[in-house]
Phi, psi and omega in degrees: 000140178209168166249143134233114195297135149254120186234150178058251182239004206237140143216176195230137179250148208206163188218135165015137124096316196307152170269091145253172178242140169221164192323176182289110184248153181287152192138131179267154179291128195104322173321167180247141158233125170264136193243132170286300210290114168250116159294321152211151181216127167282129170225178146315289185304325191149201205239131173225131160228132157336145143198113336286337137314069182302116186299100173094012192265188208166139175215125163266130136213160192272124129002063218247301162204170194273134195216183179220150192262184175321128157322090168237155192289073219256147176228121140275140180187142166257087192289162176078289211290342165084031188251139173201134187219135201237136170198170193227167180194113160289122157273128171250117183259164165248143192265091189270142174244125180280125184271333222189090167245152155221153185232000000 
């Protein structure tokens, strides 16, 4: 059985038992999160899709801890103008472990 959830601007398909990280959510190590948005759900019966929304469906998952993703690096320059500029950007993310779909 599997879902796929939407969270943030993303979504993700996910099962029992998976570890993922999505954008950042409130929440302490150990919260519960109920993600509403289901888009699809895979089953034994069959295939249920949304529109946009699978109706009554539901996806759980835990907290497993708050993290920061990779650095990356952005560069701007103009040439002949001498203009050049370095910036940087963390993403802060959370590590969901899924507990639980239901529909």
């Amino acid at each position: 059985m599997y879902a796929i959830i939407k969270t943030g601007a993303k979504q993700h398909k996910v099962s029992e038992g998976d570890v993922l990280s999505v954008e950042k959510l409130p929440g302490d190590k150990g919260a519960e999160v109920v993600f509403q948005e289901v888009l699809m759900v895979s089953d034994e019966a069959g295939v249920k899709i949304g529109r946009p929304f699978v109706e009554g469906a539901t996806v759980i998952g835990e907290v497993v801890s708050q993290t920061k993703g990779p650095k990356l690096l952005i560069g701007k320059y103009k040439k002949r103008k001498g203009f050049r500029k370095k910036t940087g950007h963390r993403q802060e993310l959370t590590s969901m472990k899924i507990k639980k779909i239901s529909i």
